[in-house]
N, C-alpha and C positions, 0 to 999 in steps of 0.2 A: 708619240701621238702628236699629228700636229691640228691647229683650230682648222674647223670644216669651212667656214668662209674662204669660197678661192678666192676673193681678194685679199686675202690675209696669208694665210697657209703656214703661219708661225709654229716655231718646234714646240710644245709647250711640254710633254713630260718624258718619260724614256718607259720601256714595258718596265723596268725594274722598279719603277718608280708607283708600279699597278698592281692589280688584284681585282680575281671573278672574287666576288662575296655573294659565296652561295647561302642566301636565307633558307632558302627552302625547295624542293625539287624543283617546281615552277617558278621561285623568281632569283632571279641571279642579275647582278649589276657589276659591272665594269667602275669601279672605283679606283678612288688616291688612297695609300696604305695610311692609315690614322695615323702614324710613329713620324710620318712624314711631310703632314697637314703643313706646320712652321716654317720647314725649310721652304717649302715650295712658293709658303705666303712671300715668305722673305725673298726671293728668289723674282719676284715680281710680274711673273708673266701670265699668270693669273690672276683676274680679280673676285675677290668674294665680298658681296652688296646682299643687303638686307631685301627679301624676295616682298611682294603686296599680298603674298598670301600664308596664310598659315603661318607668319614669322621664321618659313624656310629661306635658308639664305639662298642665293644665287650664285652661281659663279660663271663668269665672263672671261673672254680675251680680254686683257689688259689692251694689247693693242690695238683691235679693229671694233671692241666692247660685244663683239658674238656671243647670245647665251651656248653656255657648253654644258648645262646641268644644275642639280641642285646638291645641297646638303639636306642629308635627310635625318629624321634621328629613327631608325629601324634598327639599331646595332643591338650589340648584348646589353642589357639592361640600358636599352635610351641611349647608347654611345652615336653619337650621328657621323657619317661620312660623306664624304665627297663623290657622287654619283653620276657618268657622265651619260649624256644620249647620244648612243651608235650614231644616231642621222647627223650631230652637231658635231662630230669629228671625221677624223682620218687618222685609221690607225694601221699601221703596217703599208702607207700607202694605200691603200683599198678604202673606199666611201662606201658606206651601208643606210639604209633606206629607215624609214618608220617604222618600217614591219622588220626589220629584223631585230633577234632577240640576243643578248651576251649568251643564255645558255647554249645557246647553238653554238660561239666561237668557244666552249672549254676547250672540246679536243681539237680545235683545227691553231690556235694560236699559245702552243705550249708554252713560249717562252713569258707568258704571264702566271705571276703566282696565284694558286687557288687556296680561299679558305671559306671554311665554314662559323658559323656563330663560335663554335667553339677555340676554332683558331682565330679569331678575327684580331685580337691583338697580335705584334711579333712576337716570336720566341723570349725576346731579350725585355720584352716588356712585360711581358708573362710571368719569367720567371724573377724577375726583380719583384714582382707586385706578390709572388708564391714566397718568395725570402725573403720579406717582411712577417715580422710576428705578427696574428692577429691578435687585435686590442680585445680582452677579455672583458664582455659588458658587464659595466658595474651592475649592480644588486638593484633593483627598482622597489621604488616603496607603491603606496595606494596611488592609482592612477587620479588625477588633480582635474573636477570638473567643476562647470562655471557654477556660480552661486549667486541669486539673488541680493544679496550681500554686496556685489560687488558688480555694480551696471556696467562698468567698464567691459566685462564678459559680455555682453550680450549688443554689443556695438559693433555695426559690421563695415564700417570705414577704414580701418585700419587694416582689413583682410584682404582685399580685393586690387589690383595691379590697379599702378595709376597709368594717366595717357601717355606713352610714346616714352616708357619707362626701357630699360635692359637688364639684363641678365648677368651679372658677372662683369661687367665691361662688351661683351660677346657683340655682336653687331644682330644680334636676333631682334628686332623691330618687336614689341608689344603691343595687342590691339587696347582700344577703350576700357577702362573698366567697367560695367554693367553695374546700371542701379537696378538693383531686387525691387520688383514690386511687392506690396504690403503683406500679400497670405504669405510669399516667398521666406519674408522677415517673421511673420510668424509660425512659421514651419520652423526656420531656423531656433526660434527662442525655444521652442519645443522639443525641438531633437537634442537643446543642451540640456535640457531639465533630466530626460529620463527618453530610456530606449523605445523607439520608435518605427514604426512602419506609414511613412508617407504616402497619403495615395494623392496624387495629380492627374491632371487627364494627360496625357503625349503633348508634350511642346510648350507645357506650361514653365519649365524649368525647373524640374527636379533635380537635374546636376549642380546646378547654382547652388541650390539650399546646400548640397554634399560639400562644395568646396568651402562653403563660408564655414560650416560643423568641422571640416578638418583643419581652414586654417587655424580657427579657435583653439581646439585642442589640440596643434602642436604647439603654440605657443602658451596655452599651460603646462604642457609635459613636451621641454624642448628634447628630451632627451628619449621620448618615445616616437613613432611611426603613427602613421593614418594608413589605414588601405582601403580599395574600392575594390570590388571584386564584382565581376561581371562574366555574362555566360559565353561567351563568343572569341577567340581572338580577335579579329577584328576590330573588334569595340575596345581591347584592352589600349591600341596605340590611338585611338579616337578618343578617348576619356582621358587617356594620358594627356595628350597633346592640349584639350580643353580646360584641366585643370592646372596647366601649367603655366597655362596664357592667364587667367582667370586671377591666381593666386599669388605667381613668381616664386613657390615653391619649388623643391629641387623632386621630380616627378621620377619614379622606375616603373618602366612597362614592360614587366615580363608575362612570357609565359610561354609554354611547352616547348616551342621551337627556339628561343634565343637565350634561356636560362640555363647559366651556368653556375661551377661553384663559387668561380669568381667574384661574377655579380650578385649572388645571394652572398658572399664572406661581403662585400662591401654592403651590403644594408644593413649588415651587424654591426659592421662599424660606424655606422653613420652618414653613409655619401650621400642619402636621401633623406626625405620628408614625408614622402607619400609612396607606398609602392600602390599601381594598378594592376590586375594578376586575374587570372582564369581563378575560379577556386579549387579548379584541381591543381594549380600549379602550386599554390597556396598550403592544398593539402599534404601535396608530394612532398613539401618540404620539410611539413610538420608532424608528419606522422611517419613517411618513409624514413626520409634522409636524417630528420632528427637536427638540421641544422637549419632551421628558422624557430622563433616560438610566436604563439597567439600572444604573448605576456610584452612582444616588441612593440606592440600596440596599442596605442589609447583610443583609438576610434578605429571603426568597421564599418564599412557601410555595402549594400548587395545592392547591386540595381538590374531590376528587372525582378522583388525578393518574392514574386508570387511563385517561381518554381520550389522554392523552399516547400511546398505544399504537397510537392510529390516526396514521398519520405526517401528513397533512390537515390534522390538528387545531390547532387554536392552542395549547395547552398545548403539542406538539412542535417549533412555531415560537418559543416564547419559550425551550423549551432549548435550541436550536441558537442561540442569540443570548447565553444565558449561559455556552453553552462556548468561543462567541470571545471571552470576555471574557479579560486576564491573570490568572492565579491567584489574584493579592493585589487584585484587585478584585472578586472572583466572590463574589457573594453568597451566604450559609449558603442551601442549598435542604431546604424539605421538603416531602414529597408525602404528601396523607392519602388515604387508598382503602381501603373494607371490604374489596375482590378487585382486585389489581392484575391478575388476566387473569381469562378465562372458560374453565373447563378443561373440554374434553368426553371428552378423552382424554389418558392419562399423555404418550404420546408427543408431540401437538397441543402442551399446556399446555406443557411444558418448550420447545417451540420460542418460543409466543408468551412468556414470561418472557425468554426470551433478550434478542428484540427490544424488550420494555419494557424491561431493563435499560439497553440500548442507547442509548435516548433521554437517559437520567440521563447529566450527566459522572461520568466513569471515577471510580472509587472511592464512588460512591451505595452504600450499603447499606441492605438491607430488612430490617425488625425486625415483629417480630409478638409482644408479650407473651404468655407464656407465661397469666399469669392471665388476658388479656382474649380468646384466644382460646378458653378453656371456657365464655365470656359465650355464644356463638355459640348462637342460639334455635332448638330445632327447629320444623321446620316441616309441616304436617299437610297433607298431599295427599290429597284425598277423590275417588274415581272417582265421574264422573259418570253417574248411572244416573235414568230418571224413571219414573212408573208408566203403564200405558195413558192412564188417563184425564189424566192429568197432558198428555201428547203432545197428544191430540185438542182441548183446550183451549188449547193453543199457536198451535196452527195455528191455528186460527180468529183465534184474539186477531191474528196474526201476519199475517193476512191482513184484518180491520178494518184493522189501523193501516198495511199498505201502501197502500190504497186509499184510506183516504184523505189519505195522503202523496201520494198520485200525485196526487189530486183539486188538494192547493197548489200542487202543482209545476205541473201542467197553466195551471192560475191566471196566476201569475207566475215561472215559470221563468227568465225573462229575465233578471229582480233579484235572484234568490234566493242566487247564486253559491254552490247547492249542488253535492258533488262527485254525476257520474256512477255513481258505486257505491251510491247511497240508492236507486235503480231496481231493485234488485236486492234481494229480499228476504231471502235466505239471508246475503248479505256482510253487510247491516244491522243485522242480530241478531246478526250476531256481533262488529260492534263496537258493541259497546252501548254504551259512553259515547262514543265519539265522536260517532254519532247522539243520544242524550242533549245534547251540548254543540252541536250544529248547532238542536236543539231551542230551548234556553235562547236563543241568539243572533236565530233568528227571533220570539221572543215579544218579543224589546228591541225590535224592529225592525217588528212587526207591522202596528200603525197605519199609520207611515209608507208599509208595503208596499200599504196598501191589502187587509188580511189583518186577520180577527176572531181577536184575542188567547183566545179563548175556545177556538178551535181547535186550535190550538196548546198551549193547556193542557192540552186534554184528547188529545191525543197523547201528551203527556210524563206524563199520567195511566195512561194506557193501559200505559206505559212501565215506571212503578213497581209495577203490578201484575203483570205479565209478569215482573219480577224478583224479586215477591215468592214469588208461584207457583212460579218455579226455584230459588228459596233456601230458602223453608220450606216450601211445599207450597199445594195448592189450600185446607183448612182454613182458610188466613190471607187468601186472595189472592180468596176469591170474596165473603166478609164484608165485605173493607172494600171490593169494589164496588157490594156492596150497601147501604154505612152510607152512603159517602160519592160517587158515582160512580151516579147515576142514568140519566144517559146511556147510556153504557156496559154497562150491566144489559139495557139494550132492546137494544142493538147485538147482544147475546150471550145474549139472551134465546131464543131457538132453540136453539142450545147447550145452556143449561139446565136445557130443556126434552126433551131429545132420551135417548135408552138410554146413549149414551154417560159421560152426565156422573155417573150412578149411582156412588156410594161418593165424591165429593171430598168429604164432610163431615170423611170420616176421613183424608184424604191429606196425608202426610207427605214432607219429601224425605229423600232418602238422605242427602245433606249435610246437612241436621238432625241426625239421628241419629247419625251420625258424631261431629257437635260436641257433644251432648249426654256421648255414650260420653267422650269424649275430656275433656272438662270433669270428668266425675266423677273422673278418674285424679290430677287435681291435686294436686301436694302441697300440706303446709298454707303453704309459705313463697311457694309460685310466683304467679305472675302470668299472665297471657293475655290476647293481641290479636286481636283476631277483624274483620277487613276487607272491605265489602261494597261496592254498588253505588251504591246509595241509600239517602238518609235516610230514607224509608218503610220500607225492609227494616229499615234499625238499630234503629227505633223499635220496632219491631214486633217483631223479636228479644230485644229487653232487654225490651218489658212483656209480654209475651205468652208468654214461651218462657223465657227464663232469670230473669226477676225472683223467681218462689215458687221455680223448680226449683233454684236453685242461688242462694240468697238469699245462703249464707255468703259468696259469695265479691263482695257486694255490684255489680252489673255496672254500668255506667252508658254514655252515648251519647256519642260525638264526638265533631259535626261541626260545619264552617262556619267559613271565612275572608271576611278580608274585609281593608278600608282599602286607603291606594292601593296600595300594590307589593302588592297582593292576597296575602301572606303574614300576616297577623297575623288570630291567635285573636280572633274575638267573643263576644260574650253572656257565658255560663258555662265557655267551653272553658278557659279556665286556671286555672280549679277545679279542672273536670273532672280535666285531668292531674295539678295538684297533690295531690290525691287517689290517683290513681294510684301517681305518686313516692312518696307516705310510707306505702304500704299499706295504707290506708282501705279501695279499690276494687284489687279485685286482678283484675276482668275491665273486661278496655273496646273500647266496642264503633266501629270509626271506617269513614267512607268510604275507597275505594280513592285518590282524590283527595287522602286528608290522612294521605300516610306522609310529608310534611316534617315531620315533629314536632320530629325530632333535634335538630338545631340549635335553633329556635326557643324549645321549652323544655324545652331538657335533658335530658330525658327519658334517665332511668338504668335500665337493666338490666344488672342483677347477677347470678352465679351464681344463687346462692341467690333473688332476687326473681322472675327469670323463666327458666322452661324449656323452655317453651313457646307458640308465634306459632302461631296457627290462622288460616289462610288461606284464604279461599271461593274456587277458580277460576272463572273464568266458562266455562260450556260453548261447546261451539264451532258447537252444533247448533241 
């Protein structure tokens, strides 16, 4: 492998010195074998730098300082490795582009070792770590919680990472440590008292409260576990990742796909502080496998614990396992949730409260800060109304794109394993992103389908304009099929051309106007989130529409995740919101895809910051 800068072109590692790390069918990375991270540091031809984001390290040429990748921690139980990008090398001789993927080069570049999470250590390090005896966990007495008795417990200074701290010696950079606002500290003093279900609004910081509750109670029971258990993989290496910055605890992110027995024999013995975990992973261990226990842990916490409510659910199965636990072993529980039920009526909601209580052992109490529920954002409901000509140009549009949808499917219907309801034009518009995301999938897959990728684009073009037309109006929607979208211009060139299409120069949507109206009302301290379909519409809303009209309130764009647990910010997005947080940009404009913010980056609203979330519905027509 030598660096991808032709001014450079340095050897820097040999295939044997490599590895596909297959995480998962779809994501596979071109890595440095763990066993051989030292030598190579030592070896000098690579450099590893503390990265400005996430506390992932970098790594560079030593000699020409080209980035070639990051360290990521995706491995089995949070092991991190060295990850390079196709585009920033040369490997075998041959240069590969953005768009190409490692999973493509497994079979073409045999002479690279392949493993899976299970193989991901070597052989020799495998079995050295299998021929150690495992340490038999001593006996645990009653689990040790804080006590008014003793104020020192209920101080949260001593919990929390200080500035531009490390890990281990490790070159992993630390962000700030975050001062708790006052409900946050009193959430926290509560959840040490007695078991609890937090209710916050989104974005207030319900994680914050979780890490302060678990670092307390490992450092009263240093010898037991915290865990966080949450319903997503995704969120397991995103809540991982936050309380580890947070805390400087030693953090495990398992779950379904990287959990081995390995890494579950190292939580018994101690290599962690905190596991984060699906609670089916959680469950598999403890009830399948039989080698994890509920008894490893002095605190629990469930976030997101309204599903708990469905009795089905896994979050109800790990409470009905920590109510047959003994007393003095029964781990602190907290549950975090913006709405522990969904109320449609006084009488409904107080029934299903009941039955959430119920799931909690007896004596759980719900708290809801007084301050953090005035956080609570209003929300703008716009009736959805269009103009004639607005309709007439739907239909049509609406009728191109089934036709020739039907045209693919007639094609290859056999392979497409699209659902039965894309035949159906009414249902298909009206889930527009999910036909959207059946879109994106067939264009990954096009070539191989024996299907021109072109086609396919220009569906999912078709797409963006159809929502730009219903979000802003024909004024936005028939321009940019004209600038950009020349195909599509003939398709609808009839159209047009026809009585009907008279006045879209001037057409506006209702939902414009509304957001417009509603934007001007802002006070001077607030803030506003305005959520759409497509990156074309956002784009086109912030330059087109709010950039001059409402310049004070600075607006700015989004969107776009990426990396493997397809959870993390790219390009400019953590600007973006940093901007946001300090009141730079007090409008921002994001896809409906990217309301995970919360967690990810903290993302604060305050009383006073925001009082208002503007929300686009999607019509149903």
């Amino acid at each position: 492998m030598q660096c991808g800068n032709q001014n450079c072109c340095a050897h820097l590692l040999g295939v044997n010195e490599l590895f596909f790390f297959i995480q998962s069918q779809t994501s596979v990375h071109l890595a440095l074998k763990p066993e051989l991270r030292e030598a190579v540091a030592a070896r000098q031809t690579l450099k590893f730098e503390p990265g400005e984001r996430h506390g992932i390290c970098r790594v560079v040429c030593r000699g020409c300082q080209a980035p070639l990748g990051k360290e990521l921690p995706h491995g089995p139980s949070g092991a991190s490795f060295v990850a390079f990008g196709l585009d920033k090398i040369v490997l075998q001789g041959k240069r590969y582009g953005r768009k190409d993927r490692a999973r493509n080069l497994l079979n073409k570049i045999v002479e690279i070792e392949k493993r899976n999470l299970q193989q991901f250590f070597s052989n020799s390090l495998l079995q050295e770590a299998q021929a150690q005896p495992a340490r038999k966990p001593e006996p645990q007495g009653p689990i040790k919680f804080a006590s008014i008795d003793r104020p020192e417990d209920f101080n949260w200074r001593d919990l929390l990472v200080a500035e531009d701290s490390f890990k281990n010696g490790s070159s992993r950079r630390r962000r700030h440590s975050r001062q708790p606002r006052r409900y946050q500290l009193e959430a926290f003093a509560e959840s040490l008292q007695r078991n609890l279900v937090l209710v916050m609004p989104t974005g207030s910081g319900k994680t914050l409260v979780a890490a302060l509750l678990l670092a307390r109670m490992k450092i009263l029971n240093p010898s037991l576990m915290g865990a966080l258990l949450v319903e997503r993989v995704p969120l397991v290496f995103q809540q991982a990742q936050s309380l580890e910055l947070d805390t400087g605890l030693r953090v495990a992110a398992l779950c379904g796909e990287n959990a081995t027995d390995l890494s579950v024999r190292r939580l018994r013995e101690g290599s962690h502080d905190i596991l984060v975990a699906t609670a089916g992973l959680l469950l598999s261990r403890v009830l399948e496998k039989r080698d994890l226990e509920l008894t490893a842990f002095s605190c629990i916490v469930l976030d997101e614990c309204h599903h708990a409510g469905t009795g089905g659910h896994n979050f109800s199965r790990v409470l009905d396992q920590l109510k047959s636990l003994p007393e003095g072993q029964r781990p602190r529980l907290l549950g975090l949730t913006a709405s522990p039920v969904e109320l449609k009526d006084l009488d409904s909601g107080k029934e299903r409260l009941r039955r959430f209580k119920e799931r909690f052992p007896a004596g759980t109490g719900i708290f809801r800060p007084a301050e953090a529920r005035a956080m609570t954002p209003t929300v703008l409901e716009v009736p959805v109304s269009r103009s004639a000509v607005l309709d007439g140009f739907l239909e049509v549009a609406r009728r191109i794109l089934l036709n020739r949808l039907n045209d693919i499917l007639r094609m290859r219907a056999d392979s497409l394993g699209v659902e039965a309801w894309l035949s159906d034009a009414a249902v298909m518009i009206r889930r527009f992103s999910r036909l959207l995301g059946h879109l994106r999938s067939l264009r990954d897959r096009a070539i191989h389908l024996g299907i021109s990728p072109e086609r396919i684009k220009e569906l999912m073009a078709l797409l963006d304009v159809i929502d730009v037309a219903r979000t802003l109006g024909l004024s936005f929607a028939v321009p940019l099929l004209q600038r950009e979208m020349p195909n599509l211009v003939e398709a609808l060139r009839g159209w047009l051309q026809s009585p009907q299409a008279a006045g879209w120069q001037t057409d506006r949507s209702e939902r414009l106007r509304a957001l417009e109206n509603e934007l001007t009302r802002l006070g001077e301290q607030s803030r506003a989130l305005v959520f759409v379909s497509t990156r074309r519409t956002a784009k086109l809303l912030v330059s087109q529409c709010l950039a001059e009209q409402f310049r004070q309130l600075r607006p700015q764009v989004c969107i776009g995740q990426g990396g493997p647990d397809g959870m993390r910010w790219e390009d400019e997005q953590e600007v973006v919101i940093d901007r946001f947080n300090s009141g730079e940009s007090r409008l921002m404009n994001l896809l409906d895809g990217e309301k995970k913010i919360r967690p990810r980056q903290n993302l604060t609203i305050a009383n006073q910051a925001m009082e208002t979330m503007l929300r686009r519905a999607l019509p149903t027509g």
